[in-house]
Backbone bond lengths (Angstrom), bond angles and torsions (degrees), N, CA, C in turn:
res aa  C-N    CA-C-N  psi(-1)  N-CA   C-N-CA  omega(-1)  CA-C   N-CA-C  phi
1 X - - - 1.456 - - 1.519 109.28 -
2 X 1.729 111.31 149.56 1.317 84.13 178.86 1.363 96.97 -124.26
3 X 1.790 111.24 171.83 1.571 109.36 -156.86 1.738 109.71 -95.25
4 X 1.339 100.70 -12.30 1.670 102.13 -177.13 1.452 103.85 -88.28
5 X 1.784 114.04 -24.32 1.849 93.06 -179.15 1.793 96.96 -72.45
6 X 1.324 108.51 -51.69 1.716 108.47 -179.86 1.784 113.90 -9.98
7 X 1.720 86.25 -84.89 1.767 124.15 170.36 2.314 97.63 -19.37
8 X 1.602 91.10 -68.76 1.777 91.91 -175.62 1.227 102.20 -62.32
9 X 1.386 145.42 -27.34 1.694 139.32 -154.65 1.499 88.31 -89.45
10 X 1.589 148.06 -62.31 0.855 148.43 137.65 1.436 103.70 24.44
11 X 1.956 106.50 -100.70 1.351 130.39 177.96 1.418 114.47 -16.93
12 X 1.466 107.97 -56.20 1.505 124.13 -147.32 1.983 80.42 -79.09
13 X 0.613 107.37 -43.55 1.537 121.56 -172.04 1.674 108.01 -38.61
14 X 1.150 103.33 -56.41 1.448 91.33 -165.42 2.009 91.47 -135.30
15 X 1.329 101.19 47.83 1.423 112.00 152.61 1.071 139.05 -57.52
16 X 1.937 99.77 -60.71 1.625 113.32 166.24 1.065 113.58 -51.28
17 X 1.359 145.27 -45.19 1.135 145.15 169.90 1.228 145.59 -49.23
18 X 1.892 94.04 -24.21 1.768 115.86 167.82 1.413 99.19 -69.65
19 X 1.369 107.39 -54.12 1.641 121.87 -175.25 1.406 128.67 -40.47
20 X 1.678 98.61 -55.99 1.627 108.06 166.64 1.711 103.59 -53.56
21 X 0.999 111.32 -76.24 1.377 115.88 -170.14 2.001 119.59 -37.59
22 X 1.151 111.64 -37.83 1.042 120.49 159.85 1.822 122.99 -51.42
23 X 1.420 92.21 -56.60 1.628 83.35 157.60 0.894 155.03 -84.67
24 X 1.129 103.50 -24.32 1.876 129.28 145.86 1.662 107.90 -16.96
25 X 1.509 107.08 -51.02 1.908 98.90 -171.09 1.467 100.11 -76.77
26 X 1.635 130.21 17.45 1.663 104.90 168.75 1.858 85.03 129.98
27 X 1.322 94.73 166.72 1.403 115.39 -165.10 1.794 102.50 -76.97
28 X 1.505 101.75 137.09 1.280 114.13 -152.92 1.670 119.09 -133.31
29 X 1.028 132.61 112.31 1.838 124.01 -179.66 1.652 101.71 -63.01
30 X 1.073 116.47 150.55 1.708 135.43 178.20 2.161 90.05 -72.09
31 X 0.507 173.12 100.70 1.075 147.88 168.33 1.610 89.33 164.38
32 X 1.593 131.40 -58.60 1.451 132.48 154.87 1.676 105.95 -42.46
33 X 1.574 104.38 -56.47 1.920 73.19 -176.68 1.152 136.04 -75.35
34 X 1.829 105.33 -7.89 1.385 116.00 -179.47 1.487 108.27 -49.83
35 X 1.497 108.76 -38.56 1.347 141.42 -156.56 1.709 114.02 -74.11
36 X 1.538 105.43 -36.17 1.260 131.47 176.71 1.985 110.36 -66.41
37 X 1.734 77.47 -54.86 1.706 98.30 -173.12 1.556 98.33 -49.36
38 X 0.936 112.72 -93.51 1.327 125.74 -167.05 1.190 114.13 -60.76
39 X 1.953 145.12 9.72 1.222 127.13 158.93 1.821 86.41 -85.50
40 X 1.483 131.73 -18.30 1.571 123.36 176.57 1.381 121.49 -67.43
41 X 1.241 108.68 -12.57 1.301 121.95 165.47 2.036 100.84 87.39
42 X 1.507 86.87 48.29 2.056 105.11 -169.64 1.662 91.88 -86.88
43 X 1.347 108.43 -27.33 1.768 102.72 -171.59 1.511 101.79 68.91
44 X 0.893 141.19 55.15 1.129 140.28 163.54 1.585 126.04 -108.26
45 X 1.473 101.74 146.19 1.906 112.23 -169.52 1.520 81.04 -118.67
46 X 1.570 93.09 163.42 1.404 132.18 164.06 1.516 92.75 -55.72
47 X 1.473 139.72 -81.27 1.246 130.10 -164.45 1.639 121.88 -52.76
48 X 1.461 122.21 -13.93 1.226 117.06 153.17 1.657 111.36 -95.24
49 X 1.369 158.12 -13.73 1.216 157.96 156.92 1.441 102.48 -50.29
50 X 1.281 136.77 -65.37 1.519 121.83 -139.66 1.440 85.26 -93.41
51 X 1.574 148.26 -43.74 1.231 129.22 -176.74 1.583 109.93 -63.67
52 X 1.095 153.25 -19.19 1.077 169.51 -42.48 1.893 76.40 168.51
53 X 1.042 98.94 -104.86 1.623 128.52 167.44 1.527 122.76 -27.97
54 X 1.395 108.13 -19.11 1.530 124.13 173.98 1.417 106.79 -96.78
55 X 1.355 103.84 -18.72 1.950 92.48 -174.69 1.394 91.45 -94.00
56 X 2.126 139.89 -37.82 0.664 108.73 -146.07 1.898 97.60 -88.73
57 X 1.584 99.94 1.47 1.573 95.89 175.99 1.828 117.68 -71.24
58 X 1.552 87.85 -26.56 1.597 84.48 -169.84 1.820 92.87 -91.75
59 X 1.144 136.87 -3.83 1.197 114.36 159.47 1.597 136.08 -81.55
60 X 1.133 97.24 5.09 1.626 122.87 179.61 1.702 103.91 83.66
61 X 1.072 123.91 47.29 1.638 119.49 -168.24 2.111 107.99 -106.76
62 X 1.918 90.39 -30.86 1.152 85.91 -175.58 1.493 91.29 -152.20
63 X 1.345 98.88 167.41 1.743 111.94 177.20 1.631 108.28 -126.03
64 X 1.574 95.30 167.68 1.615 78.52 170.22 1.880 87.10 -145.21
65 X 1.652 108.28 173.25 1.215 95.62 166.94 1.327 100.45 -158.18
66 X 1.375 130.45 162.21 1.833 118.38 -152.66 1.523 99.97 -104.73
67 X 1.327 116.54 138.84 1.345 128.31 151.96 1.613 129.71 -111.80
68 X 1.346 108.99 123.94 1.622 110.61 177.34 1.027 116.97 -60.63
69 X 1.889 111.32 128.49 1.407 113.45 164.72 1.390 123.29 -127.54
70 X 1.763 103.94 146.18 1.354 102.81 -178.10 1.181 150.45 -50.20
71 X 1.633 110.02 16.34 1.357 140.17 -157.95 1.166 118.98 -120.51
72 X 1.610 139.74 -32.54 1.397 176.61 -20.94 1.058 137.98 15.18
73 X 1.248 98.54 -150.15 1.858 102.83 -177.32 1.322 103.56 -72.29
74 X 1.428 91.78 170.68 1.668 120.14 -151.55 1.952 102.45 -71.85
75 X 1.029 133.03 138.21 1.460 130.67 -161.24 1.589 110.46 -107.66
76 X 1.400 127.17 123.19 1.294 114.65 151.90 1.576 136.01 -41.87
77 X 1.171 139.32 114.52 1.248 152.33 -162.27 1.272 104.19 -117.87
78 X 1.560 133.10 86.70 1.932 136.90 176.31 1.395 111.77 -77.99
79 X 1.004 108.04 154.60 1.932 131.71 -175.48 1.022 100.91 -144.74
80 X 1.396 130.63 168.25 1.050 152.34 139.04 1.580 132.53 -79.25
81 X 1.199 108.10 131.66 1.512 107.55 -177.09 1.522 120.28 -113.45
82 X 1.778 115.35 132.95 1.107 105.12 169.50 1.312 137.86 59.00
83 X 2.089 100.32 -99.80 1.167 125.01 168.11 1.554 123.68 -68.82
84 X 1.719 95.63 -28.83 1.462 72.94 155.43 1.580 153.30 -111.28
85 X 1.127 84.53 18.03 1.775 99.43 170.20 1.777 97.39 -74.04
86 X 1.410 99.98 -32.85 1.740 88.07 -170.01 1.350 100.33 -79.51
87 X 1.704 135.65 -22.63 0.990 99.48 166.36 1.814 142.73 -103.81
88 X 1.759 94.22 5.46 1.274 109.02 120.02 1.770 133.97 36.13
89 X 1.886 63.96 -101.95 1.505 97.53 -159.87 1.877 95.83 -97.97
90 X 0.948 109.33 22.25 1.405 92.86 172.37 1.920 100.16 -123.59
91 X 1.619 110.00 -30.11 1.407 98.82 152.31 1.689 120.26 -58.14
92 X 1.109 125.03 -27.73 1.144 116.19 -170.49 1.437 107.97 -81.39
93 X 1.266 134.38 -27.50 1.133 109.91 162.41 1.523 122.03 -90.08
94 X 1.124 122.70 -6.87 1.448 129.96 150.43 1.231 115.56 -49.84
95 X 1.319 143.39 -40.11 1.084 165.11 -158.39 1.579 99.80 -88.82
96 X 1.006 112.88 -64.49 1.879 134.99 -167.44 2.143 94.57 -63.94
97 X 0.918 116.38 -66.34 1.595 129.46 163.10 1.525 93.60 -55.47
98 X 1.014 170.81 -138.82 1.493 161.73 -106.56 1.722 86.52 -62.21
99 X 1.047 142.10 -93.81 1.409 141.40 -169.50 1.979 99.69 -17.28
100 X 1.149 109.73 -71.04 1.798 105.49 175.92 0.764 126.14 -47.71
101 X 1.554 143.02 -28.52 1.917 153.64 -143.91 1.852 71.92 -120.41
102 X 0.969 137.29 -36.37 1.191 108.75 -165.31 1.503 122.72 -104.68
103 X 1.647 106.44 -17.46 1.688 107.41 145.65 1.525 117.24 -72.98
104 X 1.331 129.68 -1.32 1.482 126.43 -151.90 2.096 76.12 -104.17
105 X 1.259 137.05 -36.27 1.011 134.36 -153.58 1.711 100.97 -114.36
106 X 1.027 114.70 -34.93 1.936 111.64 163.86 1.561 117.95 -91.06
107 X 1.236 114.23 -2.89 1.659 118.45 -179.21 1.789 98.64 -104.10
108 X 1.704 137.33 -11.61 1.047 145.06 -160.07 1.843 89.54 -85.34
109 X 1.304 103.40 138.95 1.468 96.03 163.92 1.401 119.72 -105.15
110 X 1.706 119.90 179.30 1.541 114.98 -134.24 1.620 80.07 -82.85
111 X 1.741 96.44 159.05 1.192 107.01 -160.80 1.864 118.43 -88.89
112 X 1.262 146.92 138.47 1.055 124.48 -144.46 1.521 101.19 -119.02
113 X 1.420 110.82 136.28 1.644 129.01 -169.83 1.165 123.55 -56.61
């Protein structure tokens, strides 16, 4: 087995979830979370971000809507909608329950004969 595909399957794992949460604090350019992702050490490219961001637009999770800037072209700006705060909040406690079961089972010491 090897330990760096593991390590990325991991990553990829609970990405969407960095992502939502990222937008969750307020309306956001793709390009800031790229920025976010990867100072967290998410390993993340542009070619996994914007498809990423297209499924969760077409699942109704987030919106985006463009603002002009004095710099270039006009920028995507994402939010969250609604549905997706609710679903959100249902990774997050998914998240919170997987985070416990899994200190409750690597924090246990070895078991005695």
């Amino acid at each position: 087995m090897n330990l760096e595909n593991t390590q990325i399957q991991m990553r990829k794992g609970i990405l969407e979830y960095c992502i939502l949460h990222i937008i969750s604090r307020g309306e956001v350019y793709a390009s800031d979370m790229l920025d976010e992702l990867t100072s967290a050490k998410m390993i993340v490219v542009e070619g996994t971000l914007y498809p990423l961001l297209t499924r969760l637009k077409n699942a109704g999770l987030v919106e985006y809507k463009w603002v002009e800037s004095k710099s270039g072209p006009p920028r995507k700006y994402y939010k969250l909608t609604k549905s997706g705060e609710k679903f959100l909040k249902g990774l997050t406690d998914t998240w919170d329950d997987l985070v416990a079961s899994a200190e409750m089972i690597t924090n246990r010491s070895k078991a005695t004969p």
